[in-house]
C-alpha positions, 0 to 999 in steps of 0.5 A, a space after each residue: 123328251 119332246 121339246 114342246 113338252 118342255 116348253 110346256 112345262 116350263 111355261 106352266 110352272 112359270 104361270 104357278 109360280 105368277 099365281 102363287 105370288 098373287 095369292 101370297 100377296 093378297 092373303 099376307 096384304 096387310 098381316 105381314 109386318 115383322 120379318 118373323 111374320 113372313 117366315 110364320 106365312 111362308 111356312 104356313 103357305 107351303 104346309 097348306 100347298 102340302 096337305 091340299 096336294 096330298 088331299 087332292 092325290 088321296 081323292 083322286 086314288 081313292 075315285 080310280 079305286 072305285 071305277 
C-alpha cells in the first residue's frame, strides 16, 4: 500500500469525523438535556448515516446499471 494513500485516508477520516461533530452539535444545540436524550440522538445520528449511506449505494448501483 502506498503511503500517501494512507495519509489520505487518514486525513479524510479525521476531516469526517471534524464534520460530524459540528453537524451533531448544531442538530442537538439545544434538544439534548438528559443523558437519555443523547443516547436517543446518538442512535438516531448513526440509523440516519446508515440509511443515507445505503440510499446513496443503491442509487449509484442502479445508474451503473443503466450506463
Amino acid at each position: 500500500m502506498n503511503w500517501t494513500f494512507v495519509v489520505l485516508a487518514l486525513v479524510l477520516f479525521l476531516f469526517a469525523i471534524y464534520i460530524g461533530f459540528l453537524c451533531g452539535q448544531w442538530a442537538c444545540e439545544k434538544r439534548v438535556i438528559t443523558k437519555r436524550d443523547y443516547w436517543i440522538a446518538n442512535f438516531a445520528g448513526a440509523a440516519a448515516v446508515v440509511l443515507l449511506t445505503w440510499r446513496v449505494r443503491r442509487s449509484v448501483a442502479q445508474a451503473r446499471r443503466g450506463l
